[in-house]
Steps between C-alpha positions, in 0.01 A plus 500: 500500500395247212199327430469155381179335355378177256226669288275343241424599146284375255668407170661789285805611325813552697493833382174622670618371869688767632175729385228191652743536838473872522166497491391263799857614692367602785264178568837360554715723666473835734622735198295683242649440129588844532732471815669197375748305310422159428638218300341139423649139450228251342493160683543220233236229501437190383280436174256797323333642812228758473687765702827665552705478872717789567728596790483805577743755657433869576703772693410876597575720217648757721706240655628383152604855393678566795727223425559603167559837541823384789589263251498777241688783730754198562563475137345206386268420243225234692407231305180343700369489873433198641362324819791406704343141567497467102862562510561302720293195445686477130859493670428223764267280310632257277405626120188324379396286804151384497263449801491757767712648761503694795789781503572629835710797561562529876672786556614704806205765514259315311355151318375476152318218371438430139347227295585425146363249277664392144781793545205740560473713826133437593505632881742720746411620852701655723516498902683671802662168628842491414885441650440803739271391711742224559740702597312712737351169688865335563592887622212499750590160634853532546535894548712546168548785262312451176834388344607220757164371457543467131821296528353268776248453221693422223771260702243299712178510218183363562619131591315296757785331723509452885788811475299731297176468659434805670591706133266226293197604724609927465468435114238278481197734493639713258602169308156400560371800375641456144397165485140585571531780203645226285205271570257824475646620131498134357114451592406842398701407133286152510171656518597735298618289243182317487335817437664557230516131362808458536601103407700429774545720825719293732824717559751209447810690656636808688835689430635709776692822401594814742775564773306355747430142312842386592402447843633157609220264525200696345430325138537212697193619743276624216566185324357249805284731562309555172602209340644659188865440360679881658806592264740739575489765131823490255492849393742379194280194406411674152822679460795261536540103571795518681617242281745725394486865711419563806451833613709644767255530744358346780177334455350654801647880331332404160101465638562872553527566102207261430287806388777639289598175359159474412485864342825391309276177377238693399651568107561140485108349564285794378479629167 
């Protein structure tokens, strides 16, 4: 339901953006100024440059206000809307890391891919492959319920020994199937980047967040595979050390309250 997109302005004052935006909106995204709500993040750079990079973020208007008026009914007094993938991006990503990264959230019903570059979210997609179709393939083999297949899932993963075999080659086209998305999204971002002149496009690493990116054995594919270091997401890596608390709650649990934990965060990195 969102829109994301890097747009280019020549140089003005900060306050005549949001007006400069409105105007070419719909060059960038499918909504008319008038059926949207949009919001902008400008892209630091390097030196005096003759233009202004801005990431852009837009959502149905009608969408927005149907939110807000639940919220309201509910009691509550909303303070922003946000992209989920912005949320959740600034839970799982270490505060202030440079280069960029991959973010994949591979959930049960769906995958989301999103690229972010100096703490900015520059690019999300989203696609049907998920933990489900899993699930269904390991059901069809082995004439399971949807819920036996899930356990067989999560107990024998997507390991390649001479005992798991025949479940290795059930999962593998799925498997295979993120992997080519993964490759897919990081040369679309590299072409794009150099579009846009972007200094360096290589995305260095990938973190993995969602139910479904515990499966035993997958970082480890994507990482021979693409040849990038794979790292399993610390929701907590901006809120606590550990050093002295740990929360009471399973690591696995936690990746479920990235995007809240990244709500929560919000206060502390935006003013």
């Amino acid at each position: 339901k969102a829109f994301v997109g890097m747009v280019t302005l020549p140089q003005m004052p900060i306050a005549n953006i949001h007006e400069a935006l409105e105007l070419q909106l719909e060059e960038h995204v499918p909504l008319s100024a008038h059926d949207a709500i949009f919001d902008y993040e400008i892209i630091p750079s390097d030196g005096t440059p003759d233009h202004i990079d801005v990431a852009l973020v837009a959502f149905p208007k009608a969408l927005v206000e149907d939110y807000r008026d639940v919220v309201v009914a509910a009691g509550f007094r909303p303070l922003v809307c946000e992209m989920e993938t912005q949320a959740l991006v600034r839970s799982i990503l270490p505060y202030k890391e440079e280069g960029i990264a991959m973010v994949i959230d591979f959930g049960r019903t769906r995958t989301s891919f999103a690229i972010v570059s100096e703490g900015i979210l520059r690019f999300t997609s989203t696609v049907s492959l998920a933990g489900e179709a899993m699930d269904q393939a390991l059901a069809k083999a082995y004439s399971l319920d949807i819920f036996a297949a899930e356990r067989m899932k999560k107990e024998k993963g997507f390991i390649r020994t001479k005992e798991n075999q025949d479940v290795f080659n059930i999962l593998l086209p799925v498997i295979s199937a993120i992997r080519d998305e993964v490759l897919r999204h990081i040369l679309f971002w590299k072409d794009h980047a150099l579009h846009v002149h972007h200094p360096n496009p290589e995305v260095s690493k990938i973190y993995l967040c969602g139910g479904e990116s515990n499966l035993k054995g997958f970082s480890e594919y994507l990482s021979y595979d693409i040849k990038l270091p794979v790292l399993q997401s610390n929701p907590w890596v901006n809120v606590s050390t550990f050093d002295e608390y740990v929360p009471a709650i399973s690591a696995n649990d936690a990746l479920s309250y990235s995007t809240a934990l990244g709500l929560a965060l919000r206060s502390k990195y935006i003013s």
